[in-house]
N, CA, C and O atoms as a Tripos MOL2 file, in Angstrom:
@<TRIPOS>MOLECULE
protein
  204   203    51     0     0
PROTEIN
NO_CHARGES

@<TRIPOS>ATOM
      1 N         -11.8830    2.4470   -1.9530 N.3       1 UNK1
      2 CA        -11.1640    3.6350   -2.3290 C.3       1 UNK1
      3 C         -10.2070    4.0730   -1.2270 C.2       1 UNK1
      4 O          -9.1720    4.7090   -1.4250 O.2       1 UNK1
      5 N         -10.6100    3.7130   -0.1860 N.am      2 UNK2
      6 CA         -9.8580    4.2400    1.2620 C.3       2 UNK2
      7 C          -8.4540    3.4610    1.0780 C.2       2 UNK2
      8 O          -7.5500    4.2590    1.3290 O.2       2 UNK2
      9 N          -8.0020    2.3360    0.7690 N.am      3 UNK3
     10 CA         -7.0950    1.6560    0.3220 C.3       3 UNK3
     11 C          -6.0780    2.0740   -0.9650 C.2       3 UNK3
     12 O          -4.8600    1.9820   -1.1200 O.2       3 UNK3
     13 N          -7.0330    2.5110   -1.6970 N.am      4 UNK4
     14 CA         -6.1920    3.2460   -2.7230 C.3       4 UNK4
     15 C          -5.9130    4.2750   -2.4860 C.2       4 UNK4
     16 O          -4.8900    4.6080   -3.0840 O.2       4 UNK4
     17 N          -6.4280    5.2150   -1.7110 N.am      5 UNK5
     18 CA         -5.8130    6.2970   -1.1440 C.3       5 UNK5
     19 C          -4.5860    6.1900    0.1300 C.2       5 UNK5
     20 O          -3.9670    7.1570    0.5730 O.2       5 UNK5
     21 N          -4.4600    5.0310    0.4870 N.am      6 UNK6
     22 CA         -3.3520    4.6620    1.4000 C.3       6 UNK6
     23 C          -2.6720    4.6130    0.6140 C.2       6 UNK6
     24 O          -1.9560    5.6150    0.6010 O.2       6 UNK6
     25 N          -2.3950    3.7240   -0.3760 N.am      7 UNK7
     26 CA         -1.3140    3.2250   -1.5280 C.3       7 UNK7
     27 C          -0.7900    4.6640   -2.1350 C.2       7 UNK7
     28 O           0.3930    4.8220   -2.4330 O.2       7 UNK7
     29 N          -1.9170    5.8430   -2.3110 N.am      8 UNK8
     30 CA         -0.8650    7.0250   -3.0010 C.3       8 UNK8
     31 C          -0.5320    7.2040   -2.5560 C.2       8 UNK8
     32 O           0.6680    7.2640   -2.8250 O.2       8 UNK8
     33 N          -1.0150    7.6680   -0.8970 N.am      9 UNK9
     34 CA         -0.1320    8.4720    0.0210 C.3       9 UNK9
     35 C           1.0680    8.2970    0.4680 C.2       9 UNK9
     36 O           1.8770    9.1550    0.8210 O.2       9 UNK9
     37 N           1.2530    6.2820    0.4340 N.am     10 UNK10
     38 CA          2.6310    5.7030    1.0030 C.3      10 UNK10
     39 C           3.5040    5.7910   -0.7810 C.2      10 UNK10
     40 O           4.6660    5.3960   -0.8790 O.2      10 UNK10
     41 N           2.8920    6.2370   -1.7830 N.am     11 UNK11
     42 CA          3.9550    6.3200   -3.3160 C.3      11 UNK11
     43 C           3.8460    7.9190   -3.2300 C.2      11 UNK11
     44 O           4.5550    8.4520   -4.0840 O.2      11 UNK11
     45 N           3.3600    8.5430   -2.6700 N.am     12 UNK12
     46 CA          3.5810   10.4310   -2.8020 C.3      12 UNK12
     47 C           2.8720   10.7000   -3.7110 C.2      12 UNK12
     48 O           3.2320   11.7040   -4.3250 O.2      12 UNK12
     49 N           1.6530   10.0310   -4.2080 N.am     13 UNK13
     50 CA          0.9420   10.2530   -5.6000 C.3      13 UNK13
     51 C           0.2720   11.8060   -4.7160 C.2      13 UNK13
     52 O          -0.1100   11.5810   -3.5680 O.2      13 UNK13
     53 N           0.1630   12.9940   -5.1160 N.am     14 UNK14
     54 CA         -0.2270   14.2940   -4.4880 C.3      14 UNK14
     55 C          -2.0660   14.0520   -5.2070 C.2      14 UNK14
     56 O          -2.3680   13.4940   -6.2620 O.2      14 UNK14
     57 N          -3.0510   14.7370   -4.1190 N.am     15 UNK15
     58 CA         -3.7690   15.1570   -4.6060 C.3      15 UNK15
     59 C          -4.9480   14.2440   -4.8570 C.2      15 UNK15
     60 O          -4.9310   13.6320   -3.7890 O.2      15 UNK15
     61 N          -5.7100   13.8580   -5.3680 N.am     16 UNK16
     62 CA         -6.6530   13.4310   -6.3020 C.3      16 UNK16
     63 C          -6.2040   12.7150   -7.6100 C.2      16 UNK16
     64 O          -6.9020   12.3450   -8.5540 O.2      16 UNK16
     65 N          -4.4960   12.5870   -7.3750 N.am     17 UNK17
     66 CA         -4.3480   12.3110   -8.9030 C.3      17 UNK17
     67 C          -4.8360   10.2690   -9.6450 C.2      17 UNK17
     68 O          -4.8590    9.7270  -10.7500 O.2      17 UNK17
     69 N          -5.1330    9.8390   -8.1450 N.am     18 UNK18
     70 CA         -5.1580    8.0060   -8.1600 C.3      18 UNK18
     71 C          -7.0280    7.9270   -8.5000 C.2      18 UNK18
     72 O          -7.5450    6.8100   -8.5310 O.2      18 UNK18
     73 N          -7.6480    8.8190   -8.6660 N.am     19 UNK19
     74 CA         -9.0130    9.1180   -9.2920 C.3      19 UNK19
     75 C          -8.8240    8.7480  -11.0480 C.2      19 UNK19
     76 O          -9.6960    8.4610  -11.8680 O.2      19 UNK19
     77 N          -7.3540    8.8860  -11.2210 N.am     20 UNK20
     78 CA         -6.7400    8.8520  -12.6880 C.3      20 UNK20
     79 C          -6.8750    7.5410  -13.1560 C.2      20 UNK20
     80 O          -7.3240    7.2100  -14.2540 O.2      20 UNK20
     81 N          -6.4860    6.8550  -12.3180 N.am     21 UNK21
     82 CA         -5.6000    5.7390  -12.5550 C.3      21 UNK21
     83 C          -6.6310    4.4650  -13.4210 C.2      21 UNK21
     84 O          -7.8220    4.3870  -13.1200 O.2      21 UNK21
     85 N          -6.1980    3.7880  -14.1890 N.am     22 UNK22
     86 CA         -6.5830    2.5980  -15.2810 C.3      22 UNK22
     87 C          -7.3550    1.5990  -14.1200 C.2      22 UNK22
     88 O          -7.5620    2.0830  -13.0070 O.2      22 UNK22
     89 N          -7.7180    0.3770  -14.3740 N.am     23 UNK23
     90 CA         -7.6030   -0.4950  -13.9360 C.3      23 UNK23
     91 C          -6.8440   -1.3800  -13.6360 C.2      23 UNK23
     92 O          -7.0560   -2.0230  -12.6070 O.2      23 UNK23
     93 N          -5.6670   -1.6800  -14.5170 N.am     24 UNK24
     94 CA         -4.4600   -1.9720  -14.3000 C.3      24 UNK24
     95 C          -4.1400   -1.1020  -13.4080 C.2      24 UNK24
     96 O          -4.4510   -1.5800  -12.3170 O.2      24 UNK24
     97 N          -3.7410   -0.2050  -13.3010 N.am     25 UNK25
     98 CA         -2.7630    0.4500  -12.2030 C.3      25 UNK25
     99 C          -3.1610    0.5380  -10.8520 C.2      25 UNK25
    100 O          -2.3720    0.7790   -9.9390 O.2      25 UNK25
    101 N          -4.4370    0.3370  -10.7000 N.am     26 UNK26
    102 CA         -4.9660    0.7010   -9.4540 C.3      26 UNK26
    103 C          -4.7740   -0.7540   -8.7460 C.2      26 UNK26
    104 O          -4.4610   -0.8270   -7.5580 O.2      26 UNK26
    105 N          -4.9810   -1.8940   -9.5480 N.am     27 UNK27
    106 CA         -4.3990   -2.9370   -9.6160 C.3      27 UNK27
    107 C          -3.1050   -3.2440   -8.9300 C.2      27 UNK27
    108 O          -2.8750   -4.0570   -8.0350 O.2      27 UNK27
    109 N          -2.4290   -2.5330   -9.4600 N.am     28 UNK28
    110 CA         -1.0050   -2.9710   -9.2270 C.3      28 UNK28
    111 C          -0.3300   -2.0790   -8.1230 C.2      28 UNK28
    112 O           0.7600   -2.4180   -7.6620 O.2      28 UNK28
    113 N          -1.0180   -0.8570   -7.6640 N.am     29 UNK29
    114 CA         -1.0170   -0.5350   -6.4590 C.3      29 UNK29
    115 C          -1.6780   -0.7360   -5.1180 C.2      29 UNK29
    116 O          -1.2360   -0.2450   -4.0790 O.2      29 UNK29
    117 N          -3.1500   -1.7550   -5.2240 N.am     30 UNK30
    118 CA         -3.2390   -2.2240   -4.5270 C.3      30 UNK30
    119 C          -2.2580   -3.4440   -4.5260 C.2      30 UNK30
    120 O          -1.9130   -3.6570   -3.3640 O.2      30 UNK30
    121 N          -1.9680   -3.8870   -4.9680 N.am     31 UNK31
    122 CA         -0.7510   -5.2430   -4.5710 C.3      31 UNK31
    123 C           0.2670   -4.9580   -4.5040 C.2      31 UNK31
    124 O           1.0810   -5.8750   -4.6140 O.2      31 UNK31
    125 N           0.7480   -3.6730   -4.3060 N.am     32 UNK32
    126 CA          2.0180   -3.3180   -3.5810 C.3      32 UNK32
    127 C           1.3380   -2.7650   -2.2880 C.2      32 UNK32
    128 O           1.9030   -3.6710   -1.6760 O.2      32 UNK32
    129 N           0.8770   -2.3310   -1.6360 N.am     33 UNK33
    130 CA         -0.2890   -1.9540   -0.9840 C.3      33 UNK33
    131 C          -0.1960   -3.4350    0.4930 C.2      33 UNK33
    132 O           0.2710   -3.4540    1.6320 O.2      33 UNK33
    133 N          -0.7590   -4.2270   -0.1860 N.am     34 UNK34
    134 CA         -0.9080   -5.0500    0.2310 C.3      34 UNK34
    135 C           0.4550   -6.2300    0.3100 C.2      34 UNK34
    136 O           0.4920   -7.2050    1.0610 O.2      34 UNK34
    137 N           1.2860   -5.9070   -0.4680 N.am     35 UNK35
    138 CA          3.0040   -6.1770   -0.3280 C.3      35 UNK35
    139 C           3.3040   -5.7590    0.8960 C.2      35 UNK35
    140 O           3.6310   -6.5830    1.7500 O.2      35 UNK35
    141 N           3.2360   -4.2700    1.2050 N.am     36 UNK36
    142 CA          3.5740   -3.8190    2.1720 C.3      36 UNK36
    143 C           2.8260   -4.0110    3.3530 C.2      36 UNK36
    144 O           3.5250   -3.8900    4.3590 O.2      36 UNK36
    145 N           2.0630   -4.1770    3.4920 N.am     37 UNK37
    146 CA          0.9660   -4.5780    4.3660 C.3      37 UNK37
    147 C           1.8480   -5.5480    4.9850 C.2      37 UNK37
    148 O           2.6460   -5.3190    5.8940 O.2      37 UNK37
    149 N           1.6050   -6.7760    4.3420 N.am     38 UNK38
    150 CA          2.1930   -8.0920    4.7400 C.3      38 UNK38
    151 C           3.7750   -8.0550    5.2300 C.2      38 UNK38
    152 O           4.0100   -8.8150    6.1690 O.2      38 UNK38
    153 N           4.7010   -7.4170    4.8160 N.am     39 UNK39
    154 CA          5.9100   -7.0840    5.3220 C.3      39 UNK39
    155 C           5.9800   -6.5800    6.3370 C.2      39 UNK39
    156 O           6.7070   -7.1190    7.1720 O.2      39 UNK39
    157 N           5.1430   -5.1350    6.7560 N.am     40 UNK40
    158 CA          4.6220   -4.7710    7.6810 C.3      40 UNK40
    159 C           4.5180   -5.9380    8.9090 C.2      40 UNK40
    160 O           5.3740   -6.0440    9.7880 O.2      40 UNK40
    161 N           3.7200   -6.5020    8.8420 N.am     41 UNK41
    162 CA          3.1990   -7.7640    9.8590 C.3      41 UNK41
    163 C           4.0220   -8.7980   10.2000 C.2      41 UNK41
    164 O           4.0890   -9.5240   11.1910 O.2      41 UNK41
    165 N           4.8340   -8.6920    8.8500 N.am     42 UNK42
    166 CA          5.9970   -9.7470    9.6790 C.3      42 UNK42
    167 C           6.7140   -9.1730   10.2960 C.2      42 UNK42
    168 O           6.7480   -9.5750   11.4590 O.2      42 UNK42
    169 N           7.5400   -8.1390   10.0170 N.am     43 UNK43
    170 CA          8.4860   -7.4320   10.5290 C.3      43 UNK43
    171 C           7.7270   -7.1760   12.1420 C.2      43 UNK43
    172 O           8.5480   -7.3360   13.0450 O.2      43 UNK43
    173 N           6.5030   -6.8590   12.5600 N.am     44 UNK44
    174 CA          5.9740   -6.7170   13.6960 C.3      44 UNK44
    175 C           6.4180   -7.6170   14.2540 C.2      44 UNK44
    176 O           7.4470   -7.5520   14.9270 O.2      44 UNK44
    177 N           5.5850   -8.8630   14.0520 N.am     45 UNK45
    178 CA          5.7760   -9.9140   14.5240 C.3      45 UNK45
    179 C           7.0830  -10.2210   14.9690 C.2      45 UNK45
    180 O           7.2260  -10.3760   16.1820 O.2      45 UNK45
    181 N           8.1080  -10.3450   14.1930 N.am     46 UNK46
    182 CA          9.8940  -10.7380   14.8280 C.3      46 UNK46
    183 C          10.0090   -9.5610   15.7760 C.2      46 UNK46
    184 O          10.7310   -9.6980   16.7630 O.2      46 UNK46
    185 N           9.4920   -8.6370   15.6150 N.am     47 UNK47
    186 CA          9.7400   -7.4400   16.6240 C.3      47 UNK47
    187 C           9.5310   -7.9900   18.2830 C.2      47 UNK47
    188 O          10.3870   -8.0810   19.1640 O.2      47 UNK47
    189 N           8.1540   -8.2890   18.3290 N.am     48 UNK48
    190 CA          7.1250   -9.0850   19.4640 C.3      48 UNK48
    191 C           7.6460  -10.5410   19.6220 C.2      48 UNK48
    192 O           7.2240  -11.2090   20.5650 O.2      48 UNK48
    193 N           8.7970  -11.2160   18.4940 N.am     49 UNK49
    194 CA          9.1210  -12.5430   19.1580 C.3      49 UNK49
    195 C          10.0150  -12.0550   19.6280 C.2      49 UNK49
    196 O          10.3490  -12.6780   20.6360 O.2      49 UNK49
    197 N          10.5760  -11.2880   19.4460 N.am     50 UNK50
    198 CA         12.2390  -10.9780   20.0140 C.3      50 UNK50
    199 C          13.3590  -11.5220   19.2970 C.2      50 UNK50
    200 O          14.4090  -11.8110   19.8700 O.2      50 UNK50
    201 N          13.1180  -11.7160   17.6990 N.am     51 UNK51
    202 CA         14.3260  -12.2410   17.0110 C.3      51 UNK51
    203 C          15.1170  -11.2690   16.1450 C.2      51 UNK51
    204 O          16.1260  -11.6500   15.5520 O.2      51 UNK51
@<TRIPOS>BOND
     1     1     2 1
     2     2     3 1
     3     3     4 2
     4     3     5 am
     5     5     6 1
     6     6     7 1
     7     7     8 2
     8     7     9 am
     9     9    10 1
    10    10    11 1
    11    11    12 2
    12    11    13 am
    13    13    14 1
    14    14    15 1
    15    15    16 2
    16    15    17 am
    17    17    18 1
    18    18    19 1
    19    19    20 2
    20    19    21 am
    21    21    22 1
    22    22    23 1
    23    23    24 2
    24    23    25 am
    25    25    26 1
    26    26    27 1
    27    27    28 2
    28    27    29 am
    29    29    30 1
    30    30    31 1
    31    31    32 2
    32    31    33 am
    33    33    34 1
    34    34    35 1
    35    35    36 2
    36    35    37 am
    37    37    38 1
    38    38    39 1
    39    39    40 2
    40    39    41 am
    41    41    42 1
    42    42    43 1
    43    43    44 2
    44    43    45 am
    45    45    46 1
    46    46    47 1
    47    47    48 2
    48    47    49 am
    49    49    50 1
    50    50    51 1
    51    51    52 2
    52    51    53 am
    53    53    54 1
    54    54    55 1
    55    55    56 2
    56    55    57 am
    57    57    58 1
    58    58    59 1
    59    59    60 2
    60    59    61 am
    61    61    62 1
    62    62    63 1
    63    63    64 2
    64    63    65 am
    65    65    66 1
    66    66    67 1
    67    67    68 2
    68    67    69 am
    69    69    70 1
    70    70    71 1
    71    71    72 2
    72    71    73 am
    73    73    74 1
    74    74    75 1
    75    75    76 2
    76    75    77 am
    77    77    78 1
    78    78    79 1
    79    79    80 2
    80    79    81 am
    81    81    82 1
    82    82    83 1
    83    83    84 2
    84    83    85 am
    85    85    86 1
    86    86    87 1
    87    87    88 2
    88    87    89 am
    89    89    90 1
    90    90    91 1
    91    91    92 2
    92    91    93 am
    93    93    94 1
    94    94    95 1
    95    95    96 2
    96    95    97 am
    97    97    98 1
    98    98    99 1
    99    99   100 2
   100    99   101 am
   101   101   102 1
   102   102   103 1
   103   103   104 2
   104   103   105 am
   105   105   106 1
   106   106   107 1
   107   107   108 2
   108   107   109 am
   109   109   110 1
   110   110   111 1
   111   111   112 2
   112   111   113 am
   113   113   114 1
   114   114   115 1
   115   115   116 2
   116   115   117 am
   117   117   118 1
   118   118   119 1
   119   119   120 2
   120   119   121 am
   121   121   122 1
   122   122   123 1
   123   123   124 2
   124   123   125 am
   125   125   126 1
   126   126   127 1
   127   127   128 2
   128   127   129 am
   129   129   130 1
   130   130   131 1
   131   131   132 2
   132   131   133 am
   133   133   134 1
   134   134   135 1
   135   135   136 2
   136   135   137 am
   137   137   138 1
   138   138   139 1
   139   139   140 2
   140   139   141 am
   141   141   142 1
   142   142   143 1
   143   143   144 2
   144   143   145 am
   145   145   146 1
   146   146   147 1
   147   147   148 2
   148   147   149 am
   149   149   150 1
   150   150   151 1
   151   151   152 2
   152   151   153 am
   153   153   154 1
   154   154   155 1
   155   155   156 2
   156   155   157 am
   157   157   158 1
   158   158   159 1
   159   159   160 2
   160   159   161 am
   161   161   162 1
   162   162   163 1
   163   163   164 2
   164   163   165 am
   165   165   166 1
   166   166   167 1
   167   167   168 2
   168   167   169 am
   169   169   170 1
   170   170   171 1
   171   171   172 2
   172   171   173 am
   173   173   174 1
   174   174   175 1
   175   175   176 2
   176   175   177 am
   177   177   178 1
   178   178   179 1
   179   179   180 2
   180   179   181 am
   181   181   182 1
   182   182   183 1
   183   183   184 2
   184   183   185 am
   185   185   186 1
   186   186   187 1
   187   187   188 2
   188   187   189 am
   189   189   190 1
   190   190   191 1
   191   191   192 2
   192   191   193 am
   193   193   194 1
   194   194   195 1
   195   195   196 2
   196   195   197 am
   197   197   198 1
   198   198   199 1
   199   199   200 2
   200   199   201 am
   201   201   202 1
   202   202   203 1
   203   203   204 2
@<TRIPOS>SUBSTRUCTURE
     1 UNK1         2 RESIDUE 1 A UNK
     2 UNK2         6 RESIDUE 1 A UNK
     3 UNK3        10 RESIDUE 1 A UNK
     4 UNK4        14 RESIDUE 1 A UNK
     5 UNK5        18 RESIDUE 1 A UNK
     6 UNK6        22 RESIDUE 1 A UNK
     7 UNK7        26 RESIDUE 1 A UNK
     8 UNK8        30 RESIDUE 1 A UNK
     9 UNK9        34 RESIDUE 1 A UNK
    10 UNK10       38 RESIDUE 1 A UNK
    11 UNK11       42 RESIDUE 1 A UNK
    12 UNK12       46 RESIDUE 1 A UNK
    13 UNK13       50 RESIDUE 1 A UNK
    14 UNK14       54 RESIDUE 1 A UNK
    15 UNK15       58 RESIDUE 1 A UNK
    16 UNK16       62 RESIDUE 1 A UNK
    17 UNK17       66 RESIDUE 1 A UNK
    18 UNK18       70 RESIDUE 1 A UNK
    19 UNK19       74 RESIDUE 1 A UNK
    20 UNK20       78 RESIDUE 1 A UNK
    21 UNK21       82 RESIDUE 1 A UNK
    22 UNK22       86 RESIDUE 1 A UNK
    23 UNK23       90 RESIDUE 1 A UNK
    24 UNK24       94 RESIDUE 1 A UNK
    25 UNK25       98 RESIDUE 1 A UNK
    26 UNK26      102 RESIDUE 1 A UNK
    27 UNK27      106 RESIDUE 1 A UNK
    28 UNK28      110 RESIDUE 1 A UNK
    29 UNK29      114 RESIDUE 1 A UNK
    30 UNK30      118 RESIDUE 1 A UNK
    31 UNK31      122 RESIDUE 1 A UNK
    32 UNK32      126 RESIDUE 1 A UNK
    33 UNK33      130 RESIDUE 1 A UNK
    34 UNK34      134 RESIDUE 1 A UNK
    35 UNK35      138 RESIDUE 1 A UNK
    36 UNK36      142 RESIDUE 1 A UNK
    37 UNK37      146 RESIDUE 1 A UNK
    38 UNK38      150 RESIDUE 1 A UNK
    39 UNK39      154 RESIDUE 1 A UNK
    40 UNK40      158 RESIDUE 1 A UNK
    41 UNK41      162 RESIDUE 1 A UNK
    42 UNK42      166 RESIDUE 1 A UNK
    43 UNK43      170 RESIDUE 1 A UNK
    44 UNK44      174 RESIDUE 1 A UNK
    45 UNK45      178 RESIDUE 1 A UNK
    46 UNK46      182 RESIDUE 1 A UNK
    47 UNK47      186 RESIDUE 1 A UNK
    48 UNK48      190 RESIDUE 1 A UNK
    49 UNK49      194 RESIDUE 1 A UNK
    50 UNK50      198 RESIDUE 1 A UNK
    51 UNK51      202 RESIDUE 1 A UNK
């Protein structure tokens, strides 16, 4: 749940409202979630190679 509560906070979902959410959707915000995650890490990374 701690994960899905990252995912609203980085979409502005306010509140309690991702308590809502389908299975599909919770779905599909963890894998943007985790989209970003991974972008995240690269972008670090070229940061720390220096490219």
């Amino acid at each position: 749940m701690r994960r899905l509560g990252d995912a609203a906070h980085l979409l502005g979902i306010k509140g309690r409202d991702w308590d809502t959410f389908t299975v599909e959707e919770t779905d599909t915000y963890l894998g943007w979630l985790d989209a970003y995650a991974e972008a995240q890490q690269k972008a670090n990374e070229k940061l720390t190679s220096g490219r």
